[in-house]
C-alpha positions as CSV (number, residue, x, y, z in Angstrom):
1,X,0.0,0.0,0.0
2,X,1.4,3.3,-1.0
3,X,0.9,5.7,1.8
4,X,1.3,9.7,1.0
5,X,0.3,13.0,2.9
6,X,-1.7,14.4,0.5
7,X,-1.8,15.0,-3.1
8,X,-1.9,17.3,-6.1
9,X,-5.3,17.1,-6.5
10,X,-6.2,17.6,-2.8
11,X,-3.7,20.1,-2.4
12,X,-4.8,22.5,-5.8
13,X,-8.3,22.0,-4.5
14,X,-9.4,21.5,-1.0
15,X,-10.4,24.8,0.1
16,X,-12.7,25.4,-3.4
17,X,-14.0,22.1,-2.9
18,X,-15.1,22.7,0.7
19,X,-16.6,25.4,-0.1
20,X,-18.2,23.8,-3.3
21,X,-19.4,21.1,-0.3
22,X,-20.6,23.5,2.1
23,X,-22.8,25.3,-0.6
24,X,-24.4,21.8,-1.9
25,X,-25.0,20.6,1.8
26,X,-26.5,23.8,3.1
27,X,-28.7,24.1,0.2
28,X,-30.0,20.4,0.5
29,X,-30.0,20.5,4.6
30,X,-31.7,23.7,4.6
31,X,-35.0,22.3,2.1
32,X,-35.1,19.7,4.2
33,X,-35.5,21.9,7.4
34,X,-32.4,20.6,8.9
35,X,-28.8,22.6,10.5
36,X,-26.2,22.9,8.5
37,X,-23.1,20.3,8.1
38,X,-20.3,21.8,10.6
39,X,-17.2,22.8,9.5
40,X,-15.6,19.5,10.7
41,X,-18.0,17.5,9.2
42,X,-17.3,19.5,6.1
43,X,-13.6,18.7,6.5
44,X,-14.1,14.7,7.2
45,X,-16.1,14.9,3.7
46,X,-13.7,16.6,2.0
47,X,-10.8,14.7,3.2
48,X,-13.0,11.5,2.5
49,X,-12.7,12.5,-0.5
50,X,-9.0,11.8,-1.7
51,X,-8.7,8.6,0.4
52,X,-7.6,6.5,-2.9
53,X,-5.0,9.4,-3.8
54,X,-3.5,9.0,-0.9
55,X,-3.2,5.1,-0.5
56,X,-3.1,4.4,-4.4
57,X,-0.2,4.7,-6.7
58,X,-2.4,6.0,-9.1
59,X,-3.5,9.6,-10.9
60,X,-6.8,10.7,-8.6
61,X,-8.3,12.1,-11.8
62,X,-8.3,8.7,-13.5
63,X,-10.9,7.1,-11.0
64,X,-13.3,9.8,-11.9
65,X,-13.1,9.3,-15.5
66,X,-16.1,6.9,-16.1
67,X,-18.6,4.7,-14.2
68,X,-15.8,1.7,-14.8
69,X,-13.8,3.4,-13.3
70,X,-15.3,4.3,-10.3
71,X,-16.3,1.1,-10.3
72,X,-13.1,0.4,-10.1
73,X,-12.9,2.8,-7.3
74,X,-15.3,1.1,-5.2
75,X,-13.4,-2.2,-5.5
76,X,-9.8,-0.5,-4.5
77,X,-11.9,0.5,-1.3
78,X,-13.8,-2.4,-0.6
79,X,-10.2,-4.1,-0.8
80,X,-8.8,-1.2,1.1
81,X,-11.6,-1.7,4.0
82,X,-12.3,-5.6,4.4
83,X,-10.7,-6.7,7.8
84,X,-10.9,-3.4,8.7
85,X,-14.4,-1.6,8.9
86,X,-17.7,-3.1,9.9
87,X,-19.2,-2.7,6.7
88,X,-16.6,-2.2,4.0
89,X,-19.0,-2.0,1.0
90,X,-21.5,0.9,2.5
91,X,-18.2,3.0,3.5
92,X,-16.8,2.1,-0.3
93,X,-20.0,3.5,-1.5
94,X,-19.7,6.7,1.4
95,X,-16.7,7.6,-0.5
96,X,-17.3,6.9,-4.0
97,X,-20.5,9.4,-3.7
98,X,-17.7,12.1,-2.3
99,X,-15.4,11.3,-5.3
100,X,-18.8,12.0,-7.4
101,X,-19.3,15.3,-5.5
102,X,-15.7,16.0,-6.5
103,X,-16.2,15.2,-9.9
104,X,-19.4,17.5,-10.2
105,X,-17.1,20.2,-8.7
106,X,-14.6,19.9,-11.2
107,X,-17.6,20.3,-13.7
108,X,-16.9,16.6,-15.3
């Protein structure tokens, strides 16, 4: 397992891409009469986010490219959670819907 500090696409983009979150939750939260997401909450998501760039030696942008990809995706983090996690399959599918927000903010 490759194990980094961050990456380039994390790096270039976090603080648009909280903000990007913040806007989408508020919006959603506040129709359905609920409080906002606080900013740690906010920052879990985000971080959620690049959890394959991190622990995979490969190019973030290429697991966004298509659903086979993120198909693909959801298997490196299914593999990346069994032994590990409770239910490695619903968290694949928590961060696989962050990498989707992610690729909406990148306007893909």
């Amino acid at each position: 397992m490759v194990r980094k500090m961050g990456g380039q696409y994390r790096e270039q983009y976090f603080e648009r891409y909280m903000d990007f979150l913040r806007k989408v939750t508020d919006d959603s939260r506040q129709k359905e009469g609920k409080a906002p997401y606080s900013d740690v909450t906010l920052k879990t998501m985000a971080t959620d986010t690049f959890f394959l760039e991190k622990h995979e030696d490969r190019d973030f942008k290429e697991w966004l490219k298509s659903d086979d990809s993120l198909d693909e995706a959801r298997q490196a983090l299914i593999s990346h959670f069994t032994g590990r996690r409770k239910n490695p399959a619903k968290d694949a599918e928590y961060y696989v819907q962050r990498m989707i927000d992610f690729k909406r903010f990148l306007g893909m």
